[in-house]
C-alpha positions as CSV (number, residue, x, y, z in Angstrom):
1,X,0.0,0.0,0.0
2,X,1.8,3.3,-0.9
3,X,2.5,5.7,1.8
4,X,-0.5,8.3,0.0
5,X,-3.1,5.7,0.5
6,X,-2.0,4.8,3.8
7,X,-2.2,8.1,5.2
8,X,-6.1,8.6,3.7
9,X,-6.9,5.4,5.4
10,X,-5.5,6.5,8.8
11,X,-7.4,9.9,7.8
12,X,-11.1,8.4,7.4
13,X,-10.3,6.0,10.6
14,X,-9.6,9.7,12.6
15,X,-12.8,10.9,11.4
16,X,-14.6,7.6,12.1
17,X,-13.7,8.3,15.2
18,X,-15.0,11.2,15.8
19,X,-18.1,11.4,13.8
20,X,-19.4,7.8,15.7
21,X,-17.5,8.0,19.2
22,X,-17.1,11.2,20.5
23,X,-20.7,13.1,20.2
24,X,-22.3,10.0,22.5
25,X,-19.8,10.9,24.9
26,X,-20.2,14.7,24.7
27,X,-23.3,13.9,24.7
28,X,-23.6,12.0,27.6
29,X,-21.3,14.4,29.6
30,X,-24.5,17.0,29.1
31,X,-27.1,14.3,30.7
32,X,-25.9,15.6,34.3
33,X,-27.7,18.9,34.1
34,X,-26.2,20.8,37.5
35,X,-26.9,24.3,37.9
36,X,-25.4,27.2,39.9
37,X,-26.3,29.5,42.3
38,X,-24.2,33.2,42.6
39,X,-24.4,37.1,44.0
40,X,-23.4,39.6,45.9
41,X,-24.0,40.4,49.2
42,X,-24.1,43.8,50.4
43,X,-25.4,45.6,53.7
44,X,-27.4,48.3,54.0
45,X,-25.1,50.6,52.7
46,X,-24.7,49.1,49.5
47,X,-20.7,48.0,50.9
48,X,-19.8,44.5,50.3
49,X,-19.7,42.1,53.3
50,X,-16.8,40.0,52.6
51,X,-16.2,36.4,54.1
52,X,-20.3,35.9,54.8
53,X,-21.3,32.3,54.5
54,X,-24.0,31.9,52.0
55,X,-25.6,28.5,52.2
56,X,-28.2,26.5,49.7
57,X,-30.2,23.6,51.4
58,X,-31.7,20.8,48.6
59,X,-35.6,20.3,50.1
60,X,-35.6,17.1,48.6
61,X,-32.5,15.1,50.0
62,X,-31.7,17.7,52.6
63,X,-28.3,18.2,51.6
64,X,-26.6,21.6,52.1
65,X,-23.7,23.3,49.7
66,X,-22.2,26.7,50.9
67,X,-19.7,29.1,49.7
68,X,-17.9,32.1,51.1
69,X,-18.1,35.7,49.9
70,X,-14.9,37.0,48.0
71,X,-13.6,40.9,49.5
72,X,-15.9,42.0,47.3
73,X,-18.8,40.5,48.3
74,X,-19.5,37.9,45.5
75,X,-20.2,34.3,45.5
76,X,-20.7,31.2,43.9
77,X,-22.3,28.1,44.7
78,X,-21.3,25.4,41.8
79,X,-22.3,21.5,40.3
80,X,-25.9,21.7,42.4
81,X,-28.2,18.9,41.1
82,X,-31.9,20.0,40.0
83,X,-34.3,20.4,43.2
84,X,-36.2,23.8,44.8
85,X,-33.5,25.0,47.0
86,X,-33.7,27.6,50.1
87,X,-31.9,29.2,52.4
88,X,-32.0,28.2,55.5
């Protein structure tokens, strides 16, 4: 087999690859549909209030997920599964 037609054979076996493989697994990566939770908190002057706890309870399972504010007042709570969440 000359070198030409070896390297179009590797070619279409690359794009096999990806065309059949990798969507189902991109795909699949998608199926775990977390969401996110983020703010600011600020007193009543508007200033930020750095270091605060902020805290997410899931009322199905019970489980809590927390974050702390940055200096400037901002956070982020990350990777929660789908439920109607409250603070506590």
């Amino acid at each position: 087999m000359s070198r030409l037609r070896l390297q179009a054979v590797a070619t279409a076996c690359v794009a096999v690859f990806f065309v059949l493989i990798a969507p189902p697994s991109r795909a699949f990566a998608q199926g775990a549909a977390l969401g996110s939770i983020s703010g600011r908190v600020v007193d009543p002057s508007q200033a930020p209030v750095p270091a605060a706890t902020v805290t997410a309870v899931n009322d199905r399972t019970g489980a809590v997920s927390s974050a702390a504010t940055t200096a400037e007042g901002y956070y982020a709570i990350r990777f929660l599964p789908p439920a109607f969440t409250r603070s506590p």
